[in-house]
Wavefront OBJ file of the C-alpha trace (Angstrom):
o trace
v 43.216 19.656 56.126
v 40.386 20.314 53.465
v 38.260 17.307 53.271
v 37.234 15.558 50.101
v 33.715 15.225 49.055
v 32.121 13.411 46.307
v 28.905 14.257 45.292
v 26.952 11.576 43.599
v 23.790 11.841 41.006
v 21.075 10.192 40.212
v 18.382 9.662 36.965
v 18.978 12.566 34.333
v 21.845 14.258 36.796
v 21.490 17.158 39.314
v 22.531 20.156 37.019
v 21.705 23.806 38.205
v 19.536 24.556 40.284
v 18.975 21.060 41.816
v 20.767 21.279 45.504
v 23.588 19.050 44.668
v 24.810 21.478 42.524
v 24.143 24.367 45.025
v 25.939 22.223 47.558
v 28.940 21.440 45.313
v 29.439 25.423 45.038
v 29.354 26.077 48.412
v 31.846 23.536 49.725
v 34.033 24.741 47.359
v 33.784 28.285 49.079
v 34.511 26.610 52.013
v 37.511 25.367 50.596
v 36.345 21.899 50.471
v 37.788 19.640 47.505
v 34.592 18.122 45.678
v 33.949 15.634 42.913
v 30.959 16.333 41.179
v 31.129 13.675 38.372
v 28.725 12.718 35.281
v 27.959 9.402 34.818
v 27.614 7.957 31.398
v 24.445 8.009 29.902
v 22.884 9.667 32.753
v 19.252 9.509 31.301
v 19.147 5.969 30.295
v 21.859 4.290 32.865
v 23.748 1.442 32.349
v 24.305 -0.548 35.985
v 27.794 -2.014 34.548
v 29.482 1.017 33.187
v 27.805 3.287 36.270
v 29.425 0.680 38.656
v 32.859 1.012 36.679
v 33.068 5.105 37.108
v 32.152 5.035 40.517
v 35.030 2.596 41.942
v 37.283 4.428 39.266
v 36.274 7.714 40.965
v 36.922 6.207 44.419
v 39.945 4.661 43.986
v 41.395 8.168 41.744
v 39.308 10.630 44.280
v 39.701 9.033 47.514
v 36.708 10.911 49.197
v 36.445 11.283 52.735
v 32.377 12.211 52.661
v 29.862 10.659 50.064
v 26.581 12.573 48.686
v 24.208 10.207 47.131
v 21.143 11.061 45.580
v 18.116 8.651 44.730
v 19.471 6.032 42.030
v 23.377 6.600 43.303
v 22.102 5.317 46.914
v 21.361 2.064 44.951
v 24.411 2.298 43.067
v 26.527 2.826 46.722
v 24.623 0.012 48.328
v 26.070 -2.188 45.235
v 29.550 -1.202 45.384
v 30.323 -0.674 49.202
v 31.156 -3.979 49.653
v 33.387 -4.336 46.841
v 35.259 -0.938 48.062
v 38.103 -0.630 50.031
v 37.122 2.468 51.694
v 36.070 4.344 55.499
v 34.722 7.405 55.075
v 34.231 9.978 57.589
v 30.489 10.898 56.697
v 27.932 9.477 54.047
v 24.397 10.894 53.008
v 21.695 8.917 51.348
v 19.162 11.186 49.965
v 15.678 10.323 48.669
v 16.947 6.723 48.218
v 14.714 4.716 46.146
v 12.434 1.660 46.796
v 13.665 -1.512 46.338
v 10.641 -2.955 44.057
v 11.217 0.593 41.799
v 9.648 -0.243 38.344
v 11.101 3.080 36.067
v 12.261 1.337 33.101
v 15.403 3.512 32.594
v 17.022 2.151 35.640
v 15.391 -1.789 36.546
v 19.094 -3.387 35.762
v 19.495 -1.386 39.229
v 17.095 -3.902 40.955
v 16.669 -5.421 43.230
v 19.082 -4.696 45.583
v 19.701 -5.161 49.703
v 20.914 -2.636 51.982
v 24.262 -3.762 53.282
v 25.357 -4.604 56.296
v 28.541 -2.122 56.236
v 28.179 1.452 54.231
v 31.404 2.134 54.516
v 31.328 5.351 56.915
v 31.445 6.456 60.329
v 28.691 8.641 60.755
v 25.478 7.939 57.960
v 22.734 9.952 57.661
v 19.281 9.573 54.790
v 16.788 12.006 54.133
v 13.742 11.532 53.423
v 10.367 13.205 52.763
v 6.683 12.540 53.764
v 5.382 12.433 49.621
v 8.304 11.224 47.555
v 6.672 9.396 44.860
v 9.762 7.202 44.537
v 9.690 6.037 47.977
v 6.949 6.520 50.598
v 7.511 7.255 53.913
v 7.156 3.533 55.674
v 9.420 2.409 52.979
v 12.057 4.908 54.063
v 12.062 3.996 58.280
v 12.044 0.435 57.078
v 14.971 1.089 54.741
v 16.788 3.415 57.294
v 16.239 0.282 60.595
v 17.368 -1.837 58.388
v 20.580 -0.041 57.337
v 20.507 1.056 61.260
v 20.929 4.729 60.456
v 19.749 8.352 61.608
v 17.082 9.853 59.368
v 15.926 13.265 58.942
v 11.937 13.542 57.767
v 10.847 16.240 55.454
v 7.518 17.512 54.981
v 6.104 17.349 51.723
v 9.492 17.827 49.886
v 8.633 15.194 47.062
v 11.730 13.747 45.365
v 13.930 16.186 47.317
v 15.187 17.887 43.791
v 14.901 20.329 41.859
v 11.455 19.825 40.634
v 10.323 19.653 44.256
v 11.719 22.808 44.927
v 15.225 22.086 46.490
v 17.609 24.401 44.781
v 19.497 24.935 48.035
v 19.536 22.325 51.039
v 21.062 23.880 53.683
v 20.758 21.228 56.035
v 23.422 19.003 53.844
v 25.893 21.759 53.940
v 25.299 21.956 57.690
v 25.733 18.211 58.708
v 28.882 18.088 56.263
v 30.681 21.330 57.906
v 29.540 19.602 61.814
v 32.283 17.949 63.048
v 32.371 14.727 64.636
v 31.062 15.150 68.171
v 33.992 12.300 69.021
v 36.488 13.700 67.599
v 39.607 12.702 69.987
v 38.268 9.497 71.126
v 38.705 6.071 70.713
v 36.014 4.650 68.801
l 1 2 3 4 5 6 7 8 9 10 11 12 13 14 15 16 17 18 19 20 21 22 23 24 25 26 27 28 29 30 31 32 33 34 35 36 37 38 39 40 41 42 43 44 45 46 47 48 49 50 51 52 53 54 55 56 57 58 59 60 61 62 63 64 65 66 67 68 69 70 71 72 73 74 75 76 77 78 79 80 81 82 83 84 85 86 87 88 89 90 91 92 93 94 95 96 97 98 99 100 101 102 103 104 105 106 107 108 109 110 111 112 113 114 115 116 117 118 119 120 121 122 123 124 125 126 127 128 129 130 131 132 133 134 135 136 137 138 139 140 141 142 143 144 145 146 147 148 149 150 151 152 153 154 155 156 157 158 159 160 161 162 163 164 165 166 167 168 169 170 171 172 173 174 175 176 177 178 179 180 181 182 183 184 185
């Protein structure tokens, strides 16, 4: 069965070359079934109507792995608990801090990390210099949400301006399959 994947933006989008959009080509070569959505006024967000195409995705999508970049982990740790939803697998990458004063997206804050994301397996990346988030704030963020993280070096925002037109390591851990698989969980 090909597995559906939505792949979630953040601030200004992730248009060619940024990796999301590298990643949404290749699982589509790997005869994945991905979302890759734009949210409404993507460079000045609006929290309600962002909220409102996200559940309206989920509910018309019905993905089985989540993608979030920066502001759309905010926007999923909003809406999980309003969703109706268990995924098999959910990244968080370069999420943002929770005290995050960028004027385009403050109706965004504050926010908690919730207790339930929603997923089986969860990973976040993070890097060592993202100027969004620094590094403490990202183990505190990932104990709290009780979740495996993967550290990169000097990656910055983990985008496009940082460098990342390709993340290889996102395509990998969505392609691994559960280690479980079979069992009772």
């Amino acid at each position: 069965m090909n597995k559906r994947v939505l792949i979630l933006h953040g601030l200004n989008g992730s248009d060619y070359p940024h990796w999301q959009a590298h990643l949404a080509a290749d699982l589509i070569k790997e005869n994945y079934i991905v979302s890759f959505p734009a949210f409404p006024s993507r460079d000045n967000p609006n929290f309600i109507e962002w909220k409102k195409t996200l559940k309206k995705e989920i509910e018309h999508f019905n993905p089985q792995i989540v993608v979030c970049h920066s502001l759309a982990n905010i926007l999923w740790f909003h809406v999980c608990d309003e969703l109706n939803i268990q995924l098999d697998k959910l990244m968080l990458v370069a999420p943002v801090r929770k005290d995050c004063n960028v004027e385009e997206i403050k109706e965004f804050f504050p926010y908690k990390a919730p207790k339930n994301l929603k997923s089986k397996e969860v990973i976040m990346a993070a890097s060592t210099n993202d100027p969004y988030m620094s590094i403490e704030e990202a183990v505190e963020l990932q104990q709290e949400l009780n979740i495996g993280m993967k550290i990169m070096e000097n990656a910055g925002h983990i985008n496009a301006d940082s460098g990342f037109g390709k993340l290889d390591c996102a395509l990998d851990w969505i392609k691994r399959e559960e280690e479980c698989k079979g069992e009772n969980n």
